[in-house]
Backbone as CSV, one residue per row, in Angstrom:
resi,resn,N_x,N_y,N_z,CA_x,CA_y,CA_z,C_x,C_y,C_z
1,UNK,1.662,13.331,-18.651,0.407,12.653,-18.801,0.556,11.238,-18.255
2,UNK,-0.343,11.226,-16.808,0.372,9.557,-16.484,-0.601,8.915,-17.076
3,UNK,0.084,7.353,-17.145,-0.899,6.190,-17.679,-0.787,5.543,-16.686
4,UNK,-2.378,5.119,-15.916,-1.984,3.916,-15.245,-2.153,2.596,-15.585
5,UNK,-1.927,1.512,-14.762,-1.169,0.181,-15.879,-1.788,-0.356,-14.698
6,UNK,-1.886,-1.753,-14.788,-1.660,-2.585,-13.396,-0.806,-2.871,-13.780
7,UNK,-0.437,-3.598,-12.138,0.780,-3.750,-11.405,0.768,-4.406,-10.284
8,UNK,1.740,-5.351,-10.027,1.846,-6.338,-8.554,1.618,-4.719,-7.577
9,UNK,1.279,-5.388,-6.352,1.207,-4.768,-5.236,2.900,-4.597,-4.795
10,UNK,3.429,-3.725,-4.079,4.463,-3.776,-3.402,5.022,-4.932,-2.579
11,UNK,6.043,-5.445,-2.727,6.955,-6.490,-1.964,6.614,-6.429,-0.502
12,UNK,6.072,-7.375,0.101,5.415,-7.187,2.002,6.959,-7.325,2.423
13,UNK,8.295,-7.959,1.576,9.215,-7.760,2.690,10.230,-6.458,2.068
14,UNK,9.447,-5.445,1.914,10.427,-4.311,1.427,10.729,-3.437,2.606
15,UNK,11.975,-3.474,2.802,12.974,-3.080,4.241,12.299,-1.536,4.179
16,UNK,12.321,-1.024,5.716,11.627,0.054,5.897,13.272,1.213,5.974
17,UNK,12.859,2.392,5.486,13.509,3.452,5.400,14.590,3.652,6.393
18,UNK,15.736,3.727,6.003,16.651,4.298,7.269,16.112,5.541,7.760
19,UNK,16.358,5.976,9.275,16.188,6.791,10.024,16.272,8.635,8.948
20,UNK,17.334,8.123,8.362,18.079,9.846,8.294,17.318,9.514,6.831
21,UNK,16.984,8.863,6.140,16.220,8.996,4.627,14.791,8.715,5.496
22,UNK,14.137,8.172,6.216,12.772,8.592,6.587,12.354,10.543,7.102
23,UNK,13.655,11.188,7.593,13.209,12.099,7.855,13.344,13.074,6.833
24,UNK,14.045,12.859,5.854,14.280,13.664,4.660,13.324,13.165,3.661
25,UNK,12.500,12.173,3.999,11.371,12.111,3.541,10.202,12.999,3.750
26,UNK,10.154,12.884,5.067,9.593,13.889,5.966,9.416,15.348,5.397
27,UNK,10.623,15.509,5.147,10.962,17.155,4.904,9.906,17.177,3.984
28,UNK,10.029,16.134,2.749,9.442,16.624,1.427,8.146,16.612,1.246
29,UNK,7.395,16.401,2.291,6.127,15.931,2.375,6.117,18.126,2.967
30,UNK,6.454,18.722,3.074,6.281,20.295,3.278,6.823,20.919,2.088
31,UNK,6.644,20.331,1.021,7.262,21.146,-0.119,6.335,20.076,-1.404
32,UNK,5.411,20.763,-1.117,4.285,20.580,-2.417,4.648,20.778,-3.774
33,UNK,5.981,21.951,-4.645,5.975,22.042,-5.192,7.022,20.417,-6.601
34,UNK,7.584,20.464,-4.942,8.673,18.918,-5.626,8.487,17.854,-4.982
35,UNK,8.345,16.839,-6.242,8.420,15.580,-6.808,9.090,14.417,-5.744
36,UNK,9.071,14.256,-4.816,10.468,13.279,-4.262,10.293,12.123,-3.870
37,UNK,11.019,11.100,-4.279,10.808,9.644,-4.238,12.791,9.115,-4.014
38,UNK,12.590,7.882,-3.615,13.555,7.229,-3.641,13.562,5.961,-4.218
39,UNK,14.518,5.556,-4.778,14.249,4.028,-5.603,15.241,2.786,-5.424
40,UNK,14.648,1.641,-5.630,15.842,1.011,-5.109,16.680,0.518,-6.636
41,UNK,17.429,-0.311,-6.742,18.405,-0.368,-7.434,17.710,-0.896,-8.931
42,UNK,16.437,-1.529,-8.501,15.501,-2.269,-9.677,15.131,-1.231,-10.293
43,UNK,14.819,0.215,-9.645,13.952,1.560,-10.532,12.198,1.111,-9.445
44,UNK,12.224,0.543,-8.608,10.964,0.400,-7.815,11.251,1.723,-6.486
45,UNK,9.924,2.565,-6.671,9.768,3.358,-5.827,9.997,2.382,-4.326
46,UNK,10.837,3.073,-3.115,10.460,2.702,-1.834,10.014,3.545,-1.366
47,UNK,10.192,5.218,-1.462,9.780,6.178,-0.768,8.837,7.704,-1.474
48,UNK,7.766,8.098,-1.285,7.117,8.937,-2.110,6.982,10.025,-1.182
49,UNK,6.599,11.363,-1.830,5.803,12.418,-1.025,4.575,12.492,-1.843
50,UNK,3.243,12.999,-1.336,2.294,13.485,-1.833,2.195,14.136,-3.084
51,UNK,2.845,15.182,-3.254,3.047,15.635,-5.016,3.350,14.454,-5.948
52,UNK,4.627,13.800,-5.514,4.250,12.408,-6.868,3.110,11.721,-6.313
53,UNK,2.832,11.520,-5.771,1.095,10.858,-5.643,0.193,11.399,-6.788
54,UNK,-0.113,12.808,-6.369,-0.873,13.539,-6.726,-0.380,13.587,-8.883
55,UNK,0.693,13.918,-9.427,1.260,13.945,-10.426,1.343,12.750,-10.828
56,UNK,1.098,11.207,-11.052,0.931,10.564,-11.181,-0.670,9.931,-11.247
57,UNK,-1.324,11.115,-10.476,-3.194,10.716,-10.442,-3.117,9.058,-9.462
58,UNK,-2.220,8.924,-9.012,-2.462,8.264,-7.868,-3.516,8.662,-6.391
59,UNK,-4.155,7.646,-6.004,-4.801,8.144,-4.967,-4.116,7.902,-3.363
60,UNK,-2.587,7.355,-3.532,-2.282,7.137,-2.255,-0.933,6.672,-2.249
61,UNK,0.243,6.867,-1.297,1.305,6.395,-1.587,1.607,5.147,-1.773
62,UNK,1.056,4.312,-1.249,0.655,2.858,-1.790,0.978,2.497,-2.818
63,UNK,0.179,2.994,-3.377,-0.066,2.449,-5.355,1.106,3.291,-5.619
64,UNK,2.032,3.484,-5.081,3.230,3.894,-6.319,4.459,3.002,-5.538
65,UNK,4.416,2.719,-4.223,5.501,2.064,-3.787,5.704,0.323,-4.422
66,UNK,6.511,0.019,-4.619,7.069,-0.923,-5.398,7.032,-1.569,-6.590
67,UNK,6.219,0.131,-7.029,5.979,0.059,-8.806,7.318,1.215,-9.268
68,UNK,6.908,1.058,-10.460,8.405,1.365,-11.320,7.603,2.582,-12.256
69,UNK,8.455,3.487,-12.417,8.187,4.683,-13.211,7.078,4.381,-14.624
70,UNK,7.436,3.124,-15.138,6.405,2.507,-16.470,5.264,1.872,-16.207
71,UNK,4.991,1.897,-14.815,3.802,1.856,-14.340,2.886,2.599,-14.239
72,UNK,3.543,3.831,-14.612,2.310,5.476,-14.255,2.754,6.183,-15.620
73,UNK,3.404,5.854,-16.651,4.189,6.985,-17.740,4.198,6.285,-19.297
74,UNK,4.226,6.495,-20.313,4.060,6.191,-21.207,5.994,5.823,-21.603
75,UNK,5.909,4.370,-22.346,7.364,4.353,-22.295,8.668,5.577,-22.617
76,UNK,7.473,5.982,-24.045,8.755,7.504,-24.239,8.864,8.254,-23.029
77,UNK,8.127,8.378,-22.007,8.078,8.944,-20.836,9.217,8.721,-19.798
78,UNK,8.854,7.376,-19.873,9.736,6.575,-18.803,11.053,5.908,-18.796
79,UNK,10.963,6.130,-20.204,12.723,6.047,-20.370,13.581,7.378,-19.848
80,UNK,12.438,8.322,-19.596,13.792,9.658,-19.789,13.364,10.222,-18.019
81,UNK,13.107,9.357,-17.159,12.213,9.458,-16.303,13.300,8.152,-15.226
């Protein structure tokens, strides 16, 4: 059950994806059934596919990049998350 929260916008200087994690990004954007994101060391999304978009009731990968799992989840949620 997500909650959404506000939240700063994403960091304008957040380094863009290495080559070989942009295309395995790629991949996951053809597999609707799983979840796939990457995070950086803070717990801030850098990389999403459409299903966490969508599972989160987000309307766009945007709004989840350089937010943090307690931005979309209820804390008991997001601790185990």
């Amino acid at each position: 059950m997500p909650v959404k929260r506000p939240a700063s916008p994403p960091p304008a200087n957040a380094p863009p994806l290495p080559p070989d994690l942009a295309a395995l990004a790629e991949l996951f954007e053809h597999l609707p059934e799983v979840a796939f994101f990457v995070k950086d060391r803070a717990g801030r999304y850098q990389a999403v596919n459409q299903s966490l978009v969508e599972r989160v009731g987000a309307g766009a990968k945007a709004q989840l990049l350089g937010r943090t799992v307690r931005d979309f989840f209820p804390a008991e949620l997001a601790e185990r998350y």
